[in-house]
C-alpha positions in Angstrom: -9.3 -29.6 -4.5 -12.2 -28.2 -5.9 -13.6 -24.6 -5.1 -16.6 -25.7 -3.1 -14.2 -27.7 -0.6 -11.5 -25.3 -0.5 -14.0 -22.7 0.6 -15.4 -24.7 2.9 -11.5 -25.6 4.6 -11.0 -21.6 4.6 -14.3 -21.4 6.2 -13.9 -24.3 8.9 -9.9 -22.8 9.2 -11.4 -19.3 9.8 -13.6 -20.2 12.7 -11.0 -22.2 14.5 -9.0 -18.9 14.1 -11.7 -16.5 15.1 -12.9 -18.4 18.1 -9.6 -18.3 19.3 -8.6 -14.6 18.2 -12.0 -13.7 20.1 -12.3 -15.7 23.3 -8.2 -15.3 24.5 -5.4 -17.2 24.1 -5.2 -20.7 25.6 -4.5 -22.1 22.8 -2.4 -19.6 21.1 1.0 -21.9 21.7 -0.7 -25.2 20.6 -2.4 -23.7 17.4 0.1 -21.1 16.7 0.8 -22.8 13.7 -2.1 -23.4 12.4 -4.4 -20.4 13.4 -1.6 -18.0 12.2 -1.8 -19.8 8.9 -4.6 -17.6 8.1 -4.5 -14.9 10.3 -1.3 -14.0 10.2 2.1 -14.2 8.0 3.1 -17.7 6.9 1.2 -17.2 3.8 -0.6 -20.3 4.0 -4.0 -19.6 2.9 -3.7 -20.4 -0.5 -5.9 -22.5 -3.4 -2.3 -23.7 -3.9 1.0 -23.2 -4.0 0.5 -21.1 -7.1 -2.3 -19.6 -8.2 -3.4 -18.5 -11.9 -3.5 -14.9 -12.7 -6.1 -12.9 -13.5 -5.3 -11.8 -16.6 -8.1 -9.2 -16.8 -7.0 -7.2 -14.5 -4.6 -4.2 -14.4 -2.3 -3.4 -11.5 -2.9 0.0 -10.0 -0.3 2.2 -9.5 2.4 1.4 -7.3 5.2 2.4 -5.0 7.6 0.1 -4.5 9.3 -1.1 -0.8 12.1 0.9 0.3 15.5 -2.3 0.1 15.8 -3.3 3.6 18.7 -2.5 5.3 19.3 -5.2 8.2 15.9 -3.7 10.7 17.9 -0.8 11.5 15.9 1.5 14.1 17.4 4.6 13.6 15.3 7.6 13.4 12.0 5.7 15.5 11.2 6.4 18.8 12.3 4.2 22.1 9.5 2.5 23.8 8.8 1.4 27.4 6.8 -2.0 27.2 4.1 -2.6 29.4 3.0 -6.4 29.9 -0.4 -5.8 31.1 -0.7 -9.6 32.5 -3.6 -12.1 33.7 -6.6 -12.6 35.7 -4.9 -14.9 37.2 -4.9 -17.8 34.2 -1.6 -18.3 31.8 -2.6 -16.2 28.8 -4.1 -12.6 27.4 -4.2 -11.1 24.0 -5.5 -7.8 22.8 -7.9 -8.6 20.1 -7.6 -8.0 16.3 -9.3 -6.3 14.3 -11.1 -4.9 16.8 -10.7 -1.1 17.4 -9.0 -1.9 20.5 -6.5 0.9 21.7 -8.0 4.7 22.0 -6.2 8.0 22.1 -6.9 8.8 25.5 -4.8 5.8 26.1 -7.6 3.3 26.8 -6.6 -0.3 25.8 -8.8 -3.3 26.0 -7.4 -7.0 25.8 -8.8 -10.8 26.5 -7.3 -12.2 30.0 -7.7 -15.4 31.3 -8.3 -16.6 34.8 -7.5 -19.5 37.5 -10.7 -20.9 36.5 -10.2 -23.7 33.8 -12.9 -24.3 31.4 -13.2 -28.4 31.2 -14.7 -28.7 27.6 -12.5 -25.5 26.2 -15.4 -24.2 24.1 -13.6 -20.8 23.7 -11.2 -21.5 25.5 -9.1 -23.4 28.3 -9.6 -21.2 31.0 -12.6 -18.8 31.3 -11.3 -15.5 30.0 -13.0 -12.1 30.7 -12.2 -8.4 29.2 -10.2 -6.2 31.0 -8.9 -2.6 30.0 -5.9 -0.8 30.6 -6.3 3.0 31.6 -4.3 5.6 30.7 -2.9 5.8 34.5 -2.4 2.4 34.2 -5.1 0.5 36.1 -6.6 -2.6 34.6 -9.9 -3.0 35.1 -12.0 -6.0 35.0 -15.5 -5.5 33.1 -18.4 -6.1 34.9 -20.5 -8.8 34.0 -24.4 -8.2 33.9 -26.5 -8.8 37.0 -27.9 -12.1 37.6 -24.8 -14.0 35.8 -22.1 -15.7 38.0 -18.4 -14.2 36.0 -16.4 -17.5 37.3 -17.8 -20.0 34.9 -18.6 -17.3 31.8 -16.4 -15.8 29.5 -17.1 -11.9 28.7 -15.3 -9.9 25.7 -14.5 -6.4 24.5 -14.6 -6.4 21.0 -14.6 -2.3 20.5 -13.4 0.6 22.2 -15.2 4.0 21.1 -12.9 7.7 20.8 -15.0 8.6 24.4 -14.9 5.1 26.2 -18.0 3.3 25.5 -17.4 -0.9 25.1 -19.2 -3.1 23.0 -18.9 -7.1 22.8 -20.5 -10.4 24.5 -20.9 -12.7 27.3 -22.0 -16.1 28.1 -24.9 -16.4 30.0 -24.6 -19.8 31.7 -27.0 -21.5 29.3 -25.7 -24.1 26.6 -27.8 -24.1 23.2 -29.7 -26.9 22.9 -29.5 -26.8 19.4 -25.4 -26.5 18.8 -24.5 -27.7 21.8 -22.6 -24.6 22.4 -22.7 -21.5 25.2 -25.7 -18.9 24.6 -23.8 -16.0 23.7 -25.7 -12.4 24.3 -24.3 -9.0 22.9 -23.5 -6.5 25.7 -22.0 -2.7 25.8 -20.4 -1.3 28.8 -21.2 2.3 29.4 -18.4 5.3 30.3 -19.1 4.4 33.7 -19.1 0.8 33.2 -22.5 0.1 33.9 -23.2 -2.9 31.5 -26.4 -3.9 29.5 -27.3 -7.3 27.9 -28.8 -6.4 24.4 -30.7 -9.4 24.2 -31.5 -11.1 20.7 -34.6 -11.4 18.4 -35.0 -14.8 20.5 -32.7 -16.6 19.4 -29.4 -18.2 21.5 -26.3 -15.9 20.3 -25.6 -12.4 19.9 -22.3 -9.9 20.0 -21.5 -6.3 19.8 -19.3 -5.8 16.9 -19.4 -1.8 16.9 -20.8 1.3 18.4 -20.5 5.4 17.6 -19.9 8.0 20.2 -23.5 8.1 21.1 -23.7 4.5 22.3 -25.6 3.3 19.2 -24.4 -0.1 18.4 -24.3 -2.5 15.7 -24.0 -6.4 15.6 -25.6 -9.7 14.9 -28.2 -11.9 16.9 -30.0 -15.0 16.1 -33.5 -15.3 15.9 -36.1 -18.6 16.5 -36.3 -19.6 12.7 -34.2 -22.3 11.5 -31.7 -22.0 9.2 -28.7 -24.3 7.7 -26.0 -24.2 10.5 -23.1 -23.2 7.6 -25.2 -20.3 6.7 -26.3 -19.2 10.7 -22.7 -19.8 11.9 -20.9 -17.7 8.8 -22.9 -14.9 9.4 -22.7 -15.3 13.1 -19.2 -14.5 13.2 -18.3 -18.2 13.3 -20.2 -19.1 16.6 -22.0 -22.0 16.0 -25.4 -20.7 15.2 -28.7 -23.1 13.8 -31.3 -20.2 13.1 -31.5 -17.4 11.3 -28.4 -14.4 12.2 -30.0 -11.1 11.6 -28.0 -7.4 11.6 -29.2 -5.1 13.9 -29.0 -1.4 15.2 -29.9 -0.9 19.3 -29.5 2.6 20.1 -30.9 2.2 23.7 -33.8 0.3 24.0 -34.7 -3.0 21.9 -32.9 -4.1 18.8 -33.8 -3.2 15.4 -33.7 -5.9 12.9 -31.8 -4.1 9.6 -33.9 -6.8 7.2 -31.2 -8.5 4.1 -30.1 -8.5 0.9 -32.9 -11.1 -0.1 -31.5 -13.9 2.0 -32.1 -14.6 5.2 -29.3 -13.7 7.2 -27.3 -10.5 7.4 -24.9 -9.1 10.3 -23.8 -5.3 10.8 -20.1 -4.9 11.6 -19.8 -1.0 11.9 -21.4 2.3 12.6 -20.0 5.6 12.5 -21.3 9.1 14.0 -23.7 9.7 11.0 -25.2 6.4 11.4 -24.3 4.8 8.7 -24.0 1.3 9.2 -21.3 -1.5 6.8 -22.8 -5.0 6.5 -23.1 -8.0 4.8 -26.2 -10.0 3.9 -27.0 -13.3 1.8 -28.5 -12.4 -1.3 -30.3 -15.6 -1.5 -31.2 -19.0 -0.3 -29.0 -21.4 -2.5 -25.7 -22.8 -1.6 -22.9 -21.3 -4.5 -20.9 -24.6 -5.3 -17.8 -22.0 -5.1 -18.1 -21.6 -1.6 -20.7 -23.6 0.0 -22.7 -20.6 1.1 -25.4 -18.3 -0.8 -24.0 -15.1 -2.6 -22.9 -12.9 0.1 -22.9 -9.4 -0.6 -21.7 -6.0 1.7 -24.5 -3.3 2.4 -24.9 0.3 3.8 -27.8 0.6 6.0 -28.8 4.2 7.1 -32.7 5.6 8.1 -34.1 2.5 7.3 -32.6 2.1 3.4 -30.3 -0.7 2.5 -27.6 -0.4 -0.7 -26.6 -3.5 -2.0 -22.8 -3.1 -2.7 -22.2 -5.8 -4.8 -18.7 -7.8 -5.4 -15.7 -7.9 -7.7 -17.3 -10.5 -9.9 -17.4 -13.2 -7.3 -20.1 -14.3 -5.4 -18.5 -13.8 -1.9 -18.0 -9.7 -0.9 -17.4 -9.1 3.1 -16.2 -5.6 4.9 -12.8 -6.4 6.4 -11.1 -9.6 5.1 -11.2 -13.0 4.9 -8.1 -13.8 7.0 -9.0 -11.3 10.1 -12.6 -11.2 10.0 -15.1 -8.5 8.9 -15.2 -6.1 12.4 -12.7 -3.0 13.3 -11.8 -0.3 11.6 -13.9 -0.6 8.4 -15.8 2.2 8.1 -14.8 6.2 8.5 -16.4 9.2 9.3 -16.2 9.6 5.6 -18.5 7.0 4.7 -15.9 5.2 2.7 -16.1 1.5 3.4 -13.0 -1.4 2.9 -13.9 -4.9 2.3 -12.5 -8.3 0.3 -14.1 -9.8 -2.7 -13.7 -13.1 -4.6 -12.7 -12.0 -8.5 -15.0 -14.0 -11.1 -14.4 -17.6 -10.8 -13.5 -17.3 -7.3 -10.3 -18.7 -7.1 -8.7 -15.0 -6.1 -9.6 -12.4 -3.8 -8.7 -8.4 -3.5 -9.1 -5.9 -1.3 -12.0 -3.2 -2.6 -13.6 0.3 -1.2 -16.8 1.4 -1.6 -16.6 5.4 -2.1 -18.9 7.8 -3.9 -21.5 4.9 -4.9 -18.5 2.8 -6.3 -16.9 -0.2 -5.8 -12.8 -0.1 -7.0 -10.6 -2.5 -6.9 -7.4 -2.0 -4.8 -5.6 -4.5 -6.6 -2.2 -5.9 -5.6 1.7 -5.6 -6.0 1.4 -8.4 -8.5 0.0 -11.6 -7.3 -3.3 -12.5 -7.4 -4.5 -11.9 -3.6 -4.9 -8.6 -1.2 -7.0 -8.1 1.7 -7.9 -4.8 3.7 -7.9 -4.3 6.8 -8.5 -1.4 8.5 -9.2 2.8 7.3 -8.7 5.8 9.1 -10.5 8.9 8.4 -7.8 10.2 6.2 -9.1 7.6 3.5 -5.7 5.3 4.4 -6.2 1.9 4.1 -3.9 -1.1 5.6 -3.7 -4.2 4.2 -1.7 -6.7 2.7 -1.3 -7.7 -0.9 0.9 -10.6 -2.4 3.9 -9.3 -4.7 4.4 -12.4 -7.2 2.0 -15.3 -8.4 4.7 -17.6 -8.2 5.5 -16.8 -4.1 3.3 -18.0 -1.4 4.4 -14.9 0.5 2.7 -10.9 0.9 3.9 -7.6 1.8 2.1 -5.0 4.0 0.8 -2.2 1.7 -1.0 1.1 2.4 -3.6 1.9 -0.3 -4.9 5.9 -0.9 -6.4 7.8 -4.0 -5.9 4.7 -6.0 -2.1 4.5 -5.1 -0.8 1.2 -3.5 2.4 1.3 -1.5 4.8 -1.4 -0.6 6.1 -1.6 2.8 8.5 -4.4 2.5 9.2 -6.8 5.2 12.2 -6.8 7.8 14.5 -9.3 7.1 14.8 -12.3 7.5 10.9 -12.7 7.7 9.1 -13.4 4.6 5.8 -12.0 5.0 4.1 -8.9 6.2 0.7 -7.5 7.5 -0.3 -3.6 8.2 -3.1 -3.3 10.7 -2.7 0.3 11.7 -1.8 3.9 10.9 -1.9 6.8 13.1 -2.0 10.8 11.9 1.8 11.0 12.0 1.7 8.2 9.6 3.4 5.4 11.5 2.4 2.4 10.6 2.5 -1.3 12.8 1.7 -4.4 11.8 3.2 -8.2 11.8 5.4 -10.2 10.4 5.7 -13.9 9.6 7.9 -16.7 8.1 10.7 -15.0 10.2 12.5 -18.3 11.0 12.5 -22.0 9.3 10.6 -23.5 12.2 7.1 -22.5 13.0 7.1 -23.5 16.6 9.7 -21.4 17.3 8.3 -18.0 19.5 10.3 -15.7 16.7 8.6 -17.5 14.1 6.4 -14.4 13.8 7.1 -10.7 14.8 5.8 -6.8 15.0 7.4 -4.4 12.9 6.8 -0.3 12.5 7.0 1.8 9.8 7.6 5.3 8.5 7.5 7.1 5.3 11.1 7.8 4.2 12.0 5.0 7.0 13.1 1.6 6.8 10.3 -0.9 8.2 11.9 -1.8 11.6 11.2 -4.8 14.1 9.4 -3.6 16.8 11.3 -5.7 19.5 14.2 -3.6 18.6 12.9 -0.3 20.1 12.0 -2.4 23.1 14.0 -0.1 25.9 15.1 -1.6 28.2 15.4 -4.6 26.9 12.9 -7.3 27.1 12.4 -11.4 27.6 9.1 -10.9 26.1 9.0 -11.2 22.2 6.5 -9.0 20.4 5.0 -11.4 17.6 2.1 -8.9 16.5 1.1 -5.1 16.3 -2.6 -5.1 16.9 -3.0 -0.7 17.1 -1.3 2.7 17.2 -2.7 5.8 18.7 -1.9 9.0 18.0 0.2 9.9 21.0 2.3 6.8 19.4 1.3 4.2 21.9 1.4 0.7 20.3 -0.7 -2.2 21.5 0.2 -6.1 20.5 0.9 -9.3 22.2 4.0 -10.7 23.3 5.3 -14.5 24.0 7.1 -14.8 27.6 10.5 -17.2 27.3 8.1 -19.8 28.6 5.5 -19.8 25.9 2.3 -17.8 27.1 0.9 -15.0 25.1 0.6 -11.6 27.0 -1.1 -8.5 25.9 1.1 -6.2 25.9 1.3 -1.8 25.7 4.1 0.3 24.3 4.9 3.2 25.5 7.1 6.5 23.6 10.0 7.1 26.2 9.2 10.7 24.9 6.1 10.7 26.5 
């Protein structure tokens, strides 16, 4: 397989994965398989089985896994799990890697209704964002006026520190020129009063991030036509067929951010400074690599844009190629996470940008890492393969140039960290945890400490549950968890867990 069309499969892979990840969970059961073969822990998304090294490059630092000892769960907390149900439909899922779970105990998810979508374009069943309060309602988000929620979908794709929402809708209206539902970016407010963004004329939009003060960051399409690989890339995968442009709306219309040279960028997070993490075609020309032009991260702030660059490759995005470039990838800091393809790109590692520099995180051996998400304390969780002769990765945490191995719990394979919190408990997934990937314990949720063995998370579960945790999405600092959880009967349920200490 060539570079170009191996790209391209990651790409078209990707955006099955997203659209599901982002619109609920319908499909979760049927493409388990295959959307966790990116997004999750078989360790499937691979050139090949195995890949060549790069020989230019020197590992960091590392600490290695403590041995696991059979997913013993002595010395962690108890938790109470909270299955936070449906709007009626079979499915919910809190979303990754969205910033979904607060410390005031606020948790937003994806649920699904009674009302069945007939063509399934993000899903099966119309699905709508609800969130969980820290008494325990769940709330259903208004939609905004004039648009009838039964035949729409609506999403929460970030949850601020004081309550504000950002995301999209559907409108009602199909794009004549994808064939697709008009998507428009919306925030809900700390009351939950609810305004449509609008675009720059265009047909889609979305929320991927706001700050404190309700300024929010995102993409939306404008009327100029552009090749639908490009507009849908930077359009977070929703089929797009003009230009995607980054923009800041801090209350009234939405600024356009400008590019990198191309024409299409899209802003993925803001923090309380206003400093905005992009990325942005550089150009106009299609890289035989990857099928797309060179695609750089930027920094936006006062109207200045920094070009970040790559690690030699010609594709750089915040976030990572498997999960997606939203959530947690800029702190207050201004220190900024992202993937990049190496020269040639064949491999990919996780980077930061920090003091004006890109560094390479490097991995525990193999030729691939990703990062996910940073916390103000400059920790960084990720995932990094161990060998370039397995197919498999561990969850790592990265800091000060250190990478740490967190191991896996046996008899799973693979490993993911998505979260820390300021006690340093860390939750992620895990993968390749049976021989049969239909089973519902194919895949599971693990925690770990410092000085701890990594634990499965279903084994804290008290009192015992029939659900099966199969991912970690978040931790708060009080120690709540957020994740989803297969029912004995196959749905997908997003689910809360709760310290018994608390």
């Amino acid at each position: 397989m060539t570079n170009r069309n191996y790209w391209m499969s990651l790409v078209a892979a990707v955006t099955a994965t997203a659209l599901l990840t982002l619109s609920g969970a319908a499909l979760a059961h049927d493409l388990r398989k295959f959307g966790h073969s990116l997004s999750a822990e078989d360790g499937a998304v691979r050139a090949r089985d195995k890949l060549t090294n790069n020989r230019g490059y020197q590992s960091p630092h590392h600490i290695a896994a403590t041995p696991p000892s059979g997913a013993t769960s002595s010395g962690y907390p108890r938790y109470r799990l909270i299955d936070l149900g449906t709007l009626g439909g079979p499915n919910s899922n809190t979303i990754y890697p969205a910033r979904g779970l607060n410390n005031r105990g606020l948790l937003i998810a994806s649920a699904e209704t009674a009302v069945p979508d007939p063509n399934c374009y993000l899903d099966c069943y119309y699905s709508h964002a609800i969130q969980r309060a820290a008494n325990g309602d769940v709330v259903e988000l208004p939609f905004p006026s004039g648009i009838d929620p039964s035949g729409n979908y609506s999403l929460a794709g970030d949850l601020t520190a004081n309550g504000y929402l950002g995301g999209f809708i559907t409108n009602g209206e199909m794009d004549p020129l994808t064939d697709f539902p008009q998507l428009r970016p919306v925030v809900w407010g700390l009351g939950y009063t609810v305004w449509n963004l609008g675009t720059f004329g265009g047909n889609s939009g979305a929320v991927n991030m706001l700050n404190a003060r309700g300024d929010a960051v995102g993409m939306a399409l404008n009327t100029i036509p552009e090749d639908p690989d490009f507009a849908s890339f930077m359009n977070g995968f929703i089929p797009a067929a003009t230009q995607s442009r980054a923009f800041l709306w801090q209350g009234s219309t939405l600024q356009d951010l400008g590019t990198l040279g191309g024409n299409d960028a899209a802003a993925f997070a803001i923090n309380e400074s206003g400093l905005v993490f992009g990325m942005s075609y550089t150009d106009t020309t299609a890289n035989d690599a990857t099928g797309l032009p060179t695609t750089h991260p930027f920094l936006w702030k006062n109207g200045q844009m920094w070009d970040l660059g790559t690690l030699g490759g010609v594709l750089a995005v915040p976030g990572s190629f498997a999960y997606g470039s939203w959530g947690a990838v800029l702190n207050a800091r201004g220190q900024a996470i992202g993937t990049s393809t190496l020269a040639g790109d064949v491999n990919w590692h996780a980077f930061i940008w920090d003091n004006g520099m890109m560094t390479d995180l490097g991995t525990l051996g193999g030729n691939t890492s990703e990062a996910l998400a940073i916390d103000d304390d400059g920790w960084i969780s990720g995932r990094a393969d161990f060998s370039p002769d397995s197919p498999y990765h561990h969850a790592v945490l990265w800091r000060n140039g250190v990478i740490r191995d967190l191991g896996v719990v046996t008899p799973c394979d693979n490993s993911t960290a998505t979260a820390r919190n300021s006690d340093g408990y860390v939750v992620g997934g895990l993968g390749h945890c049976t021989d049969n990937p239909n089973d519902l314990t194919y895949f599971s949720a693990f925690l770990w400490r410092s000085g701890k063995t990594m634990v499965d998370l279903n084994s804290l579960v008290s009192p015992q549950s029939d659900l099966h945790i199969e991912f970690a999405t978040g931790i708060n600092d009080a120690g709540e968890i957020a994740g989803n959880a297969y029912l004995p009967t196959g749905e997908l349920h997003a689910v809360l867990l709760i310290p018994l200490s608390k």
